[in-house]
CHARMM-style PDB file with segment names, atoms N, HN, CA, C and O in Angstrom:
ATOM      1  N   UNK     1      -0.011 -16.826  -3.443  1.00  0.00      PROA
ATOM      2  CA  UNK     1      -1.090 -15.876  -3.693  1.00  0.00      PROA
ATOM      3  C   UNK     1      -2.411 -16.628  -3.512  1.00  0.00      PROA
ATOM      4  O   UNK     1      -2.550 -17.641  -4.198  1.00  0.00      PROA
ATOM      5  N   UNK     2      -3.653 -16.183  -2.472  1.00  0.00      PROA
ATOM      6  HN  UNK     2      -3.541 -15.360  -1.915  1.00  0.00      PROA
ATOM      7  CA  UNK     2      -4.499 -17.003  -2.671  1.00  0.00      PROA
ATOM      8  C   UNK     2      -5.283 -16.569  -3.983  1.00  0.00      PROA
ATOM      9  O   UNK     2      -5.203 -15.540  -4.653  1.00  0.00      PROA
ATOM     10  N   UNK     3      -6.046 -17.675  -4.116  1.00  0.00      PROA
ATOM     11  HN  UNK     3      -6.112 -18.511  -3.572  1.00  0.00      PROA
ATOM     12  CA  UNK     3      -7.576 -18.124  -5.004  1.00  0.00      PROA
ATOM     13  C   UNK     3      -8.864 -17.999  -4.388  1.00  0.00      PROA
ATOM     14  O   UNK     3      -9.064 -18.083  -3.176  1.00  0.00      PROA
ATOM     15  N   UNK     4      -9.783 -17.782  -5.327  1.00  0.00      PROA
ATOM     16  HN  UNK     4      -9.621 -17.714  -6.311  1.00  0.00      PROA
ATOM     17  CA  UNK     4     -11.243 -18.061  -4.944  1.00  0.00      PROA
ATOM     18  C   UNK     4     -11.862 -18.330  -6.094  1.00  0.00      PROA
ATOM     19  O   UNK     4     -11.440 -18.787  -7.157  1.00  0.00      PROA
ATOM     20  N   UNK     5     -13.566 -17.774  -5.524  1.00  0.00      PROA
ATOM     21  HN  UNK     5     -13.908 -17.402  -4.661  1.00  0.00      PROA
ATOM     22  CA  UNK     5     -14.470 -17.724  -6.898  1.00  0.00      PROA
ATOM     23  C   UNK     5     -15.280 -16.547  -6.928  1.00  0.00      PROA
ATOM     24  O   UNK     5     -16.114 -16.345  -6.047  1.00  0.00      PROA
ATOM     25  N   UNK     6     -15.128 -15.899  -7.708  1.00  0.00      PROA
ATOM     26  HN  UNK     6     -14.450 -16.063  -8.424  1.00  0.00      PROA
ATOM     27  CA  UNK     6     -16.177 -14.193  -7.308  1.00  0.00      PROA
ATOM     28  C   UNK     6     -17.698 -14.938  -6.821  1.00  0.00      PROA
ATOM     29  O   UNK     6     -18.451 -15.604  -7.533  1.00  0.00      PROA
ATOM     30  N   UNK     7     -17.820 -14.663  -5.705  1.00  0.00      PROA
ATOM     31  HN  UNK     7     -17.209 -14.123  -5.127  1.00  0.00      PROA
ATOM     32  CA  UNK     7     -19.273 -15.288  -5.586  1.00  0.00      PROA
ATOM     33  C   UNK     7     -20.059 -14.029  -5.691  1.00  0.00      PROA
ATOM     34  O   UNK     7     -21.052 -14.488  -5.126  1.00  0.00      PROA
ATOM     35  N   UNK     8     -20.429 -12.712  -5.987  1.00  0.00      PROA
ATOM     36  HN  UNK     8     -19.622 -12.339  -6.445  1.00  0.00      PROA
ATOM     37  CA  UNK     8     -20.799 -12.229  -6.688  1.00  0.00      PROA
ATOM     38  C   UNK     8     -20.211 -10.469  -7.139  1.00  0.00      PROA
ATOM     39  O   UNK     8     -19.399 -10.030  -6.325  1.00  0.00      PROA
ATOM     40  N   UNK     9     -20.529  -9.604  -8.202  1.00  0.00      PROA
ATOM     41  HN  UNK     9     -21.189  -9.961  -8.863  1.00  0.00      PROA
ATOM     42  CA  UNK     9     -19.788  -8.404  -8.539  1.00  0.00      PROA
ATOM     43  C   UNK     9     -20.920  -7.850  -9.201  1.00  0.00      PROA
ATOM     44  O   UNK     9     -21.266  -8.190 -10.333  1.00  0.00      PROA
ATOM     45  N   UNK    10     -21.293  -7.299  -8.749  1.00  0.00      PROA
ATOM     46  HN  UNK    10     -21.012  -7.023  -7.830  1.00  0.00      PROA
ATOM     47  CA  UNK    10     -22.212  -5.728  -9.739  1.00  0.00      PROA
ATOM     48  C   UNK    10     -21.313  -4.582 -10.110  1.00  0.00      PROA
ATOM     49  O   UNK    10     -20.950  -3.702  -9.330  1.00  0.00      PROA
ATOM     50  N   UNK    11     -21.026  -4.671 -11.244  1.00  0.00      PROA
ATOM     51  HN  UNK    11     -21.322  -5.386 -11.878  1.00  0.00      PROA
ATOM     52  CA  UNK    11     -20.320  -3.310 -12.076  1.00  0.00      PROA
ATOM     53  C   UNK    11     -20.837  -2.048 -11.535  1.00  0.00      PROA
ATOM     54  O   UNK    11     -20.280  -1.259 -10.773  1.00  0.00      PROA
ATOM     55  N   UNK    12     -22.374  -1.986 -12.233  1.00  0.00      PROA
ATOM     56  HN  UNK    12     -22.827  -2.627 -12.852  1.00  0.00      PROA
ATOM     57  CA  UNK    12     -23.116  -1.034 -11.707  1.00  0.00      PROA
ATOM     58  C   UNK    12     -22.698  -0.514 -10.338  1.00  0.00      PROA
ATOM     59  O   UNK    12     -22.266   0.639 -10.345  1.00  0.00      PROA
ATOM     60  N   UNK    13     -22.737  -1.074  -9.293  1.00  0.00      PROA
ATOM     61  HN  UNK    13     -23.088  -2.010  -9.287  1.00  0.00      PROA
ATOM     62  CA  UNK    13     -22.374  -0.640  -7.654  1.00  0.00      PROA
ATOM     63  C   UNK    13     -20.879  -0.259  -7.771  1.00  0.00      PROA
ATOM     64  O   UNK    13     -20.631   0.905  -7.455  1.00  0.00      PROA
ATOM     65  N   UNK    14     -19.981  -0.920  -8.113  1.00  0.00      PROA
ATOM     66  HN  UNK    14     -20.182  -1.866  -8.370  1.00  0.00      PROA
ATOM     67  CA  UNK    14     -18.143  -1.272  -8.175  1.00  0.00      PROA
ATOM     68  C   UNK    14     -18.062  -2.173  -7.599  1.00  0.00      PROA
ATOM     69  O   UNK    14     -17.114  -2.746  -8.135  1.00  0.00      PROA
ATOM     70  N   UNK    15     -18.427  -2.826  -6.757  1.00  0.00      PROA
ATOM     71  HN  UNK    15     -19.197  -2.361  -6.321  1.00  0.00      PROA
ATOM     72  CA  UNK    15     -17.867  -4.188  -5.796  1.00  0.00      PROA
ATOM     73  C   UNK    15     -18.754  -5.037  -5.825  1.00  0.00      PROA
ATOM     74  O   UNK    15     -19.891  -5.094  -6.293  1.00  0.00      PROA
ATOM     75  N   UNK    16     -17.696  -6.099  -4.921  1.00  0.00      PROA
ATOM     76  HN  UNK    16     -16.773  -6.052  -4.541  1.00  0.00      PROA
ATOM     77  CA  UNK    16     -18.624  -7.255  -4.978  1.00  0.00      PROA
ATOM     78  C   UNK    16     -17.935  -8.382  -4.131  1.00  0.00      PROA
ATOM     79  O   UNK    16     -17.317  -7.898  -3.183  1.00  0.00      PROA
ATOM     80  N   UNK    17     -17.889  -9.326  -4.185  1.00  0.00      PROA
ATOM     81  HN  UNK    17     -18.390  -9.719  -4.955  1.00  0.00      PROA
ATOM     82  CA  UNK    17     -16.988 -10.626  -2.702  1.00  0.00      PROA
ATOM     83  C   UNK    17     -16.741 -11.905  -3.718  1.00  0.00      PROA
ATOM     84  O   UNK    17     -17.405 -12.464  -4.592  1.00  0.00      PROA
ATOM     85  N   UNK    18     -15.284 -12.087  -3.070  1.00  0.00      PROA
ATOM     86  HN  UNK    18     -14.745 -11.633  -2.360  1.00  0.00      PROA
ATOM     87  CA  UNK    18     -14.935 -13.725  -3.764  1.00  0.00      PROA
ATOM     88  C   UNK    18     -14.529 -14.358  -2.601  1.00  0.00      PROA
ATOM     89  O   UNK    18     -13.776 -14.091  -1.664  1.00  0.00      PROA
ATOM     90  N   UNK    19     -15.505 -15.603  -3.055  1.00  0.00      PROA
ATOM     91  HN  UNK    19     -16.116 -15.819  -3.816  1.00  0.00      PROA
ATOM     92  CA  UNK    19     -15.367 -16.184  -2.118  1.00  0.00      PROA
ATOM     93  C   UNK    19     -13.484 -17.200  -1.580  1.00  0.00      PROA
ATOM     94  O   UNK    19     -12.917 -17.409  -2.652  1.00  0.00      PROA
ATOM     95  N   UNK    20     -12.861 -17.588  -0.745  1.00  0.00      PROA
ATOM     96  HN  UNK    20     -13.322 -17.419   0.126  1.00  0.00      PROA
ATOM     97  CA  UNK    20     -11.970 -17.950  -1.142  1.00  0.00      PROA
ATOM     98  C   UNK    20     -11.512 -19.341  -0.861  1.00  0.00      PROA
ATOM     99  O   UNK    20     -11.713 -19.826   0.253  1.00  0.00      PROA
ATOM    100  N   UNK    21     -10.953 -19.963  -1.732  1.00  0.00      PROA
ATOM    101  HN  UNK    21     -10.790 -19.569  -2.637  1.00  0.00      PROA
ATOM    102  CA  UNK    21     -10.557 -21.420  -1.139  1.00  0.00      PROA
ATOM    103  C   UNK    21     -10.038 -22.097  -0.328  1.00  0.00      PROA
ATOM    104  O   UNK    21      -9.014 -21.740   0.253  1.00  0.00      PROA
ATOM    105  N   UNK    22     -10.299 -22.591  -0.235  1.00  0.00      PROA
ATOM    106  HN  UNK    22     -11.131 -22.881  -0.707  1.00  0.00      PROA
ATOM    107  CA  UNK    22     -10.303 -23.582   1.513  1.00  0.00      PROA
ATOM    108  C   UNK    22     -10.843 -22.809   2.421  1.00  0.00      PROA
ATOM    109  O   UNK    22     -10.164 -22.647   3.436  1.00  0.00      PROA
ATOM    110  N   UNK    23     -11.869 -22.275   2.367  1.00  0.00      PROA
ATOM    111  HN  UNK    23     -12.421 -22.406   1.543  1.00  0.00      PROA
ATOM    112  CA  UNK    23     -12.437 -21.247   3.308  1.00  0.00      PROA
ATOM    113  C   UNK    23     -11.895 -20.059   4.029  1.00  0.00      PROA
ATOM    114  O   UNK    23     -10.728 -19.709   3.852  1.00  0.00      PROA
ATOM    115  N   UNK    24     -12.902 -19.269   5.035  1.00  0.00      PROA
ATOM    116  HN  UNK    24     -13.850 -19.553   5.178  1.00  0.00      PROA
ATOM    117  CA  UNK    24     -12.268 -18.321   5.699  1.00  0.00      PROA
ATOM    118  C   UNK    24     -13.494 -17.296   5.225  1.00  0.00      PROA
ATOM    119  O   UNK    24     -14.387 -17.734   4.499  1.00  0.00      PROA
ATOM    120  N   UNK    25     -13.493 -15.870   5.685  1.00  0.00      PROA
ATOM    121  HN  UNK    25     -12.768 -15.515   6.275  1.00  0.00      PROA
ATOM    122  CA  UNK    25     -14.287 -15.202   5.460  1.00  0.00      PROA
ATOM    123  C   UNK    25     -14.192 -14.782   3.566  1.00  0.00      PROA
ATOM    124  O   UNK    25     -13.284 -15.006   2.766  1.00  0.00      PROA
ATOM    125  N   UNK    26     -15.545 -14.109   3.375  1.00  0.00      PROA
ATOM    126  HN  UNK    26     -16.283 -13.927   4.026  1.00  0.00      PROA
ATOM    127  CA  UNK    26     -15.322 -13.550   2.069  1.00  0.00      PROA
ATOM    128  C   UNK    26     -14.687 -12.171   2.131  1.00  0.00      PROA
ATOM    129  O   UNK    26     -14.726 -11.412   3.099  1.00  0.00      PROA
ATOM    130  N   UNK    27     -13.999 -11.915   0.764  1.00  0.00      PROA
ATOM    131  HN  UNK    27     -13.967 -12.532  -0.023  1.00  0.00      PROA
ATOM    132  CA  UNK    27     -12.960 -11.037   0.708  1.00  0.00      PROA
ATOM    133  C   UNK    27     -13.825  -9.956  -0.401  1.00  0.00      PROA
ATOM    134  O   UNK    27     -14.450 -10.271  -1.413  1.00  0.00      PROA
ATOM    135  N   UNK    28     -13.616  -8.647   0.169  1.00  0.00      PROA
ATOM    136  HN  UNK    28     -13.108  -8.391   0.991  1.00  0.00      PROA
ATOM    137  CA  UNK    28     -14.709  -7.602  -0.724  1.00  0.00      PROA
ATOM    138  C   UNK    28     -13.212  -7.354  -1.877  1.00  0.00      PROA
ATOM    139  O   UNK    28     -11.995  -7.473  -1.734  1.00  0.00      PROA
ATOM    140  N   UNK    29     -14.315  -6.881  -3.247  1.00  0.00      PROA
ATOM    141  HN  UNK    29     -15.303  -6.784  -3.363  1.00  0.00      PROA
ATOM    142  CA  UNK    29     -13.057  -6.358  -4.322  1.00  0.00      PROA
ATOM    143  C   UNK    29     -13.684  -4.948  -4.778  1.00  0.00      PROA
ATOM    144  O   UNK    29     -14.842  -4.921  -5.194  1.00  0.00      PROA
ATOM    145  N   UNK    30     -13.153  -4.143  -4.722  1.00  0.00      PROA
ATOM    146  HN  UNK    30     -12.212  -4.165  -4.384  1.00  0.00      PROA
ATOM    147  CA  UNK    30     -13.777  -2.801  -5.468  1.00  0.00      PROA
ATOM    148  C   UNK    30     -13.219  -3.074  -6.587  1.00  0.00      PROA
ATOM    149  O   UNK    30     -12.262  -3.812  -6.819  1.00  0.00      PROA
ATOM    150  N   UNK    31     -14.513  -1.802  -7.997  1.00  0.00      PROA
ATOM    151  HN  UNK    31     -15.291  -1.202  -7.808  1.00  0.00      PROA
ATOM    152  CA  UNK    31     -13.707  -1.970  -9.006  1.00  0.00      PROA
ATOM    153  C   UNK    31     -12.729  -1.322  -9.325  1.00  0.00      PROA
ATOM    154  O   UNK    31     -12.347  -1.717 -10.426  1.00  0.00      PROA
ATOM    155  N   UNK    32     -12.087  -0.495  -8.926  1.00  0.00      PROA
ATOM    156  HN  UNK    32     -12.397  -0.175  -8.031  1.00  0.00      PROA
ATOM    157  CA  UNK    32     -11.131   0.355  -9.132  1.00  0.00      PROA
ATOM    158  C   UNK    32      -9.972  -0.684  -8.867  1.00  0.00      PROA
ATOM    159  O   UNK    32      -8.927  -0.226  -9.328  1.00  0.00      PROA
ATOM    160  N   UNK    33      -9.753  -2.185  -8.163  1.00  0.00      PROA
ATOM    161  HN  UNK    33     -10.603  -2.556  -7.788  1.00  0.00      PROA
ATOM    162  CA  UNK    33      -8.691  -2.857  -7.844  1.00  0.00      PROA
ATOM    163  C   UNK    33      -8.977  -4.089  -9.332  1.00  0.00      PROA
ATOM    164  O   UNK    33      -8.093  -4.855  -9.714  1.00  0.00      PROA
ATOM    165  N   UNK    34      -9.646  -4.052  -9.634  1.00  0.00      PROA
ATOM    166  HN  UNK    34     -10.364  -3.429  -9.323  1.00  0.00      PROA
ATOM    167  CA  UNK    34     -10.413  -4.781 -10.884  1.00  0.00      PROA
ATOM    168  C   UNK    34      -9.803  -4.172 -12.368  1.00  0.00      PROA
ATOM    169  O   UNK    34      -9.422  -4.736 -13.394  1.00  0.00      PROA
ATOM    170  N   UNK    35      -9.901  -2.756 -11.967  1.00  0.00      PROA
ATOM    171  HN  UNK    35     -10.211  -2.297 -11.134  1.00  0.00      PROA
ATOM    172  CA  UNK    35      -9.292  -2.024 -12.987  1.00  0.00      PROA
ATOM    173  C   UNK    35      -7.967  -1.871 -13.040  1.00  0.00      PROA
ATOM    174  O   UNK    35      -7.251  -1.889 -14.041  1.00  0.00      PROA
ATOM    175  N   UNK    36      -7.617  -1.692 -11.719  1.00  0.00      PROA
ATOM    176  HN  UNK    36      -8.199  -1.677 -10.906  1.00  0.00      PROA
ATOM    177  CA  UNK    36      -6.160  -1.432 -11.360  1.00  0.00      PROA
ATOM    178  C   UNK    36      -5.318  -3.054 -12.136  1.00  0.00      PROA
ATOM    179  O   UNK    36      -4.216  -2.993 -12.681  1.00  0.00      PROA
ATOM    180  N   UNK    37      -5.954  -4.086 -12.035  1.00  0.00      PROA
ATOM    181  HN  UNK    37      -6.849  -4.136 -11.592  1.00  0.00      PROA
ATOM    182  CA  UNK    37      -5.263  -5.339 -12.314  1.00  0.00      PROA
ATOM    183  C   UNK    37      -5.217  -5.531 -14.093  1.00  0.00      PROA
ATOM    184  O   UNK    37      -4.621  -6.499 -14.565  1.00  0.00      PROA
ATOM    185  N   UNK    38      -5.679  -4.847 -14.701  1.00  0.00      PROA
ATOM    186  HN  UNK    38      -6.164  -4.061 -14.318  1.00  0.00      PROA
ATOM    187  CA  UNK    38      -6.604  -4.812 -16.362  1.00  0.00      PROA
ATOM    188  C   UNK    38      -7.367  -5.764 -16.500  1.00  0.00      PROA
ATOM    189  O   UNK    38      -7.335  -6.440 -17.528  1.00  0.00      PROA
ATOM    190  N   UNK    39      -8.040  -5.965 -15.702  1.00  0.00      PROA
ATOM    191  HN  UNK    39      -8.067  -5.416 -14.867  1.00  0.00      PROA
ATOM    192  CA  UNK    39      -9.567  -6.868 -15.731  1.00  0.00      PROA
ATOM    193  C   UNK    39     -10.512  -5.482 -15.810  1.00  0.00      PROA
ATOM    194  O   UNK    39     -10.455  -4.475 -15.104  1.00  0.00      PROA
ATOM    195  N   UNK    40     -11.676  -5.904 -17.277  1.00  0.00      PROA
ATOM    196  HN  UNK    40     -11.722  -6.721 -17.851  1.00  0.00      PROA
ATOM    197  CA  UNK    40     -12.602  -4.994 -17.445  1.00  0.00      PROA
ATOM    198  C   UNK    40     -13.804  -5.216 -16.473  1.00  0.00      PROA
ATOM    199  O   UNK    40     -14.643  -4.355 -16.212  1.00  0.00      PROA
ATOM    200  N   UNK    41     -13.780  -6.324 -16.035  1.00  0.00      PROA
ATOM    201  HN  UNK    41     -13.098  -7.024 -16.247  1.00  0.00      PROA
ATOM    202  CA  UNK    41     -15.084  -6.864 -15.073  1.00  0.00      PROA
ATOM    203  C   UNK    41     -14.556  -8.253 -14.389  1.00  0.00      PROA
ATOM    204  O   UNK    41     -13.536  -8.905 -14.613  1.00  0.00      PROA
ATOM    205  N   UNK    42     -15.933  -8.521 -13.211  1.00  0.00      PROA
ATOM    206  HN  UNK    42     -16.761  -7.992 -13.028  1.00  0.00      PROA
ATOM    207  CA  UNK    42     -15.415  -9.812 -12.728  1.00  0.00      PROA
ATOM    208  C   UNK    42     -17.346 -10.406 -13.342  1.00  0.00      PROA
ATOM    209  O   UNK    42     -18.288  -9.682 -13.665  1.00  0.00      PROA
ATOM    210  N   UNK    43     -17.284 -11.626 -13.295  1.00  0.00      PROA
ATOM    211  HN  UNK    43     -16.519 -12.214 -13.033  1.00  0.00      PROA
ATOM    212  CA  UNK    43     -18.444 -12.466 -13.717  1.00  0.00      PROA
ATOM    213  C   UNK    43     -18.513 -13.292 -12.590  1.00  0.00      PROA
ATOM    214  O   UNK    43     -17.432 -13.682 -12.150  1.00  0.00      PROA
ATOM    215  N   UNK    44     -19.752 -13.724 -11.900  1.00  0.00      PROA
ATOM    216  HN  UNK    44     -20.631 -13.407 -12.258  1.00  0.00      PROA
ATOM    217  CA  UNK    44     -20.148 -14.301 -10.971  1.00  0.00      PROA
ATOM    218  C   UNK    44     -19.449 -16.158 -11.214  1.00  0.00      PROA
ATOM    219  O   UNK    44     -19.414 -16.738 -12.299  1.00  0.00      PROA
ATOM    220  N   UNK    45     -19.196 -16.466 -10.501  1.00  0.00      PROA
ATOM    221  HN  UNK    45     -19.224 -15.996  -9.619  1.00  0.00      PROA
ATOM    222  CA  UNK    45     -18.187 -18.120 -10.858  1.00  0.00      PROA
ATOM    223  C   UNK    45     -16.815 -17.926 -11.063  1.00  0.00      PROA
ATOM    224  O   UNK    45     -16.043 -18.864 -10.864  1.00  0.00      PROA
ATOM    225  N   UNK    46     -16.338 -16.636 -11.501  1.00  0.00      PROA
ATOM    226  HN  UNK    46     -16.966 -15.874 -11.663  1.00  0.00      PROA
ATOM    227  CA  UNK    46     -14.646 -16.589 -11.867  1.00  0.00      PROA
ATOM    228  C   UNK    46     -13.776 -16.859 -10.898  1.00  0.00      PROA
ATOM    229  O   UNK    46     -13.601 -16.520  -9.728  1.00  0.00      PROA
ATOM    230  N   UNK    47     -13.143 -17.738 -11.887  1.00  0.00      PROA
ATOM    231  HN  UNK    47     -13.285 -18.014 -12.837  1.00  0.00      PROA
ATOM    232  CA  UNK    47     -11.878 -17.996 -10.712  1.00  0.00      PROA
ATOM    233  C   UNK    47     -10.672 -16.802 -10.439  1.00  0.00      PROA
ATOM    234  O   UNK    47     -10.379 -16.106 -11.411  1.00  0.00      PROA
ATOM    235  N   UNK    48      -9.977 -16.553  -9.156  1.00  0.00      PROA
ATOM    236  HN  UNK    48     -10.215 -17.119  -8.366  1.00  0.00      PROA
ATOM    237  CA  UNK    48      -9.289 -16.037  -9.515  1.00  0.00      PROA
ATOM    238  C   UNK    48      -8.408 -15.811  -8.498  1.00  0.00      PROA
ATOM    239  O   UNK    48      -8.746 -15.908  -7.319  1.00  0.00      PROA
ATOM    240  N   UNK    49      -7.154 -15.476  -8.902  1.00  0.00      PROA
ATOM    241  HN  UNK    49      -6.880 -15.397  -9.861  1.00  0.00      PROA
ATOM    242  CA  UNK    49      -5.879 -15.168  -7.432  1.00  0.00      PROA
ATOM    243  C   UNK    49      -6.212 -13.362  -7.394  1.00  0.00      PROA
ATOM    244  O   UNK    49      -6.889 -12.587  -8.070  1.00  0.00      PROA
ATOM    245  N   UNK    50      -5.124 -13.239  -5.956  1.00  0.00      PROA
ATOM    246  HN  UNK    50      -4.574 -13.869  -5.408  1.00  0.00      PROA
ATOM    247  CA  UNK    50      -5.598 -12.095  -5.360  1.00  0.00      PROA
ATOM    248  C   UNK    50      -4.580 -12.167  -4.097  1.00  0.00      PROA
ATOM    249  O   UNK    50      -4.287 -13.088  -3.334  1.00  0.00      PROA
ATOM    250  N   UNK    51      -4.108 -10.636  -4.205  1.00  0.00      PROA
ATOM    251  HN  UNK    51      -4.346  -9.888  -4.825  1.00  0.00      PROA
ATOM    252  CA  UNK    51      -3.497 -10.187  -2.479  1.00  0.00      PROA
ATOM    253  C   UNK    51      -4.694 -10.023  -1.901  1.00  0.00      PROA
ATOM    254  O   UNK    51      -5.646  -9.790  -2.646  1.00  0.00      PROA
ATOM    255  N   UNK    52      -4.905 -10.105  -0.494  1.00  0.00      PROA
ATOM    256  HN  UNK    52      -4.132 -10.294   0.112  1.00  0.00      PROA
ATOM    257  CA  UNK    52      -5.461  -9.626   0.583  1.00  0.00      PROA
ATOM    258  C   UNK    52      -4.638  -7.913   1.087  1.00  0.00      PROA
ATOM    259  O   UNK    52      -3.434  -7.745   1.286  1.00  0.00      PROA
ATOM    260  N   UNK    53      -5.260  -7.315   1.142  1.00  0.00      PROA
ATOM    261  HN  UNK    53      -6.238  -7.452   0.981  1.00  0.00      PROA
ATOM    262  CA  UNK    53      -4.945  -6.171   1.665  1.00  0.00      PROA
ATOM    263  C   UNK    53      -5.776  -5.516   2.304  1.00  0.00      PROA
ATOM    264  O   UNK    53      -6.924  -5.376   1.883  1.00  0.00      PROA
ATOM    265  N   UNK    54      -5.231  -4.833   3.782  1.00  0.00      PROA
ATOM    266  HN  UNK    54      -4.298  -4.947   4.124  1.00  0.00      PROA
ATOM    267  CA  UNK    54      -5.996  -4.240   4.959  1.00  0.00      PROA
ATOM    268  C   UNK    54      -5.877  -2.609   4.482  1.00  0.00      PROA
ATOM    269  O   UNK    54      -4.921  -2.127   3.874  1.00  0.00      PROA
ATOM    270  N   UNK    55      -7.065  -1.913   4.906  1.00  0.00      PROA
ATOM    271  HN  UNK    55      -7.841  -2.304   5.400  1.00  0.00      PROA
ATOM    272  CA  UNK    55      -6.990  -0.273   5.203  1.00  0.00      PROA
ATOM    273  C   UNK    55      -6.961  -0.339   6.237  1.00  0.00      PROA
ATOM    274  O   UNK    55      -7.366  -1.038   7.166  1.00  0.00      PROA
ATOM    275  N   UNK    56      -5.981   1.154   5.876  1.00  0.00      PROA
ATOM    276  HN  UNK    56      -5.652   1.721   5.121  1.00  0.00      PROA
ATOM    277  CA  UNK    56      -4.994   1.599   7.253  1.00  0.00      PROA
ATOM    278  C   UNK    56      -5.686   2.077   7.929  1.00  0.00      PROA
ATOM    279  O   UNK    56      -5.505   1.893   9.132  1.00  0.00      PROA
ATOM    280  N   UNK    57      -6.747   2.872   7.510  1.00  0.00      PROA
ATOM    281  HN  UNK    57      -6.895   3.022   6.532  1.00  0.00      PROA
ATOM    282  CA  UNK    57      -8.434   3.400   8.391  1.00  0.00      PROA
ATOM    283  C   UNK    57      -9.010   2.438   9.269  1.00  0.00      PROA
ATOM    284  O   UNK    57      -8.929   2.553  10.491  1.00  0.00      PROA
ATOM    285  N   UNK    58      -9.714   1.287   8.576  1.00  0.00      PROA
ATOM    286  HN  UNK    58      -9.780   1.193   7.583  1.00  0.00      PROA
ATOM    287  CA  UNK    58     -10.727   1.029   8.763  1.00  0.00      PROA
ATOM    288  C   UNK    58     -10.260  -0.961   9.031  1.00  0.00      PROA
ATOM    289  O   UNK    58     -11.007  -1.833   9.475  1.00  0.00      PROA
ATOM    290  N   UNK    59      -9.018  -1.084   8.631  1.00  0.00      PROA
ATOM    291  HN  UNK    59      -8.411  -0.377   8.269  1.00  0.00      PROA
ATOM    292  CA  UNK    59      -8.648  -2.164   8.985  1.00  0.00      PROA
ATOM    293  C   UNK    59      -9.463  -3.641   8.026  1.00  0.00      PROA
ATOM    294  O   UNK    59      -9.068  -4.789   8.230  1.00  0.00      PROA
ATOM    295  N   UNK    60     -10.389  -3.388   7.205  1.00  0.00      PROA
ATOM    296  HN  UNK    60     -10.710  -2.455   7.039  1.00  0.00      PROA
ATOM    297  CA  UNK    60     -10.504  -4.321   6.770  1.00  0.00      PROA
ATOM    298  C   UNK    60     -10.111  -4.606   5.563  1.00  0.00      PROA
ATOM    299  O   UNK    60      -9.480  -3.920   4.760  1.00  0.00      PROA
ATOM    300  N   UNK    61     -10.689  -6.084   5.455  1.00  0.00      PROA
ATOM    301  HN  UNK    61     -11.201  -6.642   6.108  1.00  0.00      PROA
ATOM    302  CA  UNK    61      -9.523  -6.792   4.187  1.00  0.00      PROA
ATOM    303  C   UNK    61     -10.348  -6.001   2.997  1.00  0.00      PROA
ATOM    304  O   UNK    61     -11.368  -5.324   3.127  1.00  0.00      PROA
ATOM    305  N   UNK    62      -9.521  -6.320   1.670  1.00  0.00      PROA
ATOM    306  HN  UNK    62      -8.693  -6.870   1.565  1.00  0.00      PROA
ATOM    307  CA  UNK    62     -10.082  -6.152   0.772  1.00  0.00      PROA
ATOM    308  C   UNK    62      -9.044  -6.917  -0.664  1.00  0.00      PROA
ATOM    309  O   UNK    62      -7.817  -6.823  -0.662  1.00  0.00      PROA
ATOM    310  N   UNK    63      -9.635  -7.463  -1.516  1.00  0.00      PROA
ATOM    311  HN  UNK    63     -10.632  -7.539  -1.518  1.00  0.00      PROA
ATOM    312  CA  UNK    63      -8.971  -8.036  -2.695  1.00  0.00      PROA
ATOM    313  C   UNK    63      -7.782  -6.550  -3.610  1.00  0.00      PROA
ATOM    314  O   UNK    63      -8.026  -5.363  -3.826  1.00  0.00      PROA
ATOM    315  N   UNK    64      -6.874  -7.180  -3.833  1.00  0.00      PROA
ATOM    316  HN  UNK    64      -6.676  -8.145  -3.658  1.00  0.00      PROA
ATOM    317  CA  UNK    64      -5.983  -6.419  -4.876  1.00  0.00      PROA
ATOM    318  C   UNK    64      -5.357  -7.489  -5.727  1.00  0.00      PROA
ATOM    319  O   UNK    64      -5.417  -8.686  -5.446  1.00  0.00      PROA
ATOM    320  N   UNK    65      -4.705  -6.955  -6.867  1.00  0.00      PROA
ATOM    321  HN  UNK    65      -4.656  -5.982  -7.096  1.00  0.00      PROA
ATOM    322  CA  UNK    65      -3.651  -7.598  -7.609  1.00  0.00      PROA
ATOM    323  C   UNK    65      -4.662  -8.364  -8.315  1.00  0.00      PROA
ATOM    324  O   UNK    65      -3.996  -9.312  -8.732  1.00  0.00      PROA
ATOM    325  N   UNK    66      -6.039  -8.573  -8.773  1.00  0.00      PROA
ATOM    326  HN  UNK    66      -6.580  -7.803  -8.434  1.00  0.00      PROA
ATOM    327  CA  UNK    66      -6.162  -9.533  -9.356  1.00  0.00      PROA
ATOM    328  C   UNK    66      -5.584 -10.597 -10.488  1.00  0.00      PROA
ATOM    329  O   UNK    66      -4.921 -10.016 -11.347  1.00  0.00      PROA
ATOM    330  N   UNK    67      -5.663 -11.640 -10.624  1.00  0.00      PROA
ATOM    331  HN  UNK    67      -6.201 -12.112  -9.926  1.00  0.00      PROA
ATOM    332  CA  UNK    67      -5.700 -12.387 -11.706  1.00  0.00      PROA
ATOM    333  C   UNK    67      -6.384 -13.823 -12.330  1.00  0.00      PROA
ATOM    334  O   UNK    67      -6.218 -14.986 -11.965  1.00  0.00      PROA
ATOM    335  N   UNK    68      -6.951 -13.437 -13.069  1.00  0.00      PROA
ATOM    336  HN  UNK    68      -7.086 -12.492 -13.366  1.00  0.00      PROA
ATOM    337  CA  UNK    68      -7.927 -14.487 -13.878  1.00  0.00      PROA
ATOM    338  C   UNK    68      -7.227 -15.901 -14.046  1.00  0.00      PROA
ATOM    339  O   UNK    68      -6.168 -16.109 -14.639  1.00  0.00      PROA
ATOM    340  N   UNK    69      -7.960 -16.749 -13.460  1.00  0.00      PROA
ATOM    341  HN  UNK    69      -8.819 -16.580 -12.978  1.00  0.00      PROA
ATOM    342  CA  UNK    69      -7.607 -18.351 -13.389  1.00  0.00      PROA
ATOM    343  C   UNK    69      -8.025 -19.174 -14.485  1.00  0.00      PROA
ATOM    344  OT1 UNK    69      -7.784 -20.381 -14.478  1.00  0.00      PROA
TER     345      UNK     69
END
């Protein structure tokens, strides 16, 4: 499962990007996948694992499954 670090999340908006380790592009997280994991929020610096998952639309990545490191 990879890791990162939320490099940043506004509640207010729902999303936000973690960045991920050992590089590669940043990975967007909505909050509804935030919620979906029972994380009430993400905080800017958090570590954390995560599926990568594509829409079937629109083809891009996006964070699921979270979990707090």
């Amino acid at each position: 499962m990879p890791s990162g670090t939320v490099k940043w999340f506004n509640s207010t908006k729902g999303f936000g990007f973690i960045e991920q380790d050992g590089g590669g592009p940043d990975i967007f997280v909505h909050i509804s996948a935030v919620e979906r994991s029972g994380l009430g929020s993400l905080k800017d610096g958090q570590k954390v694992s995560f599926e990568v998952v594509q829409d079937k639309r629109s083809g891009k990545s996006s964070a699921d499954q979270l979990r707090a490191l």
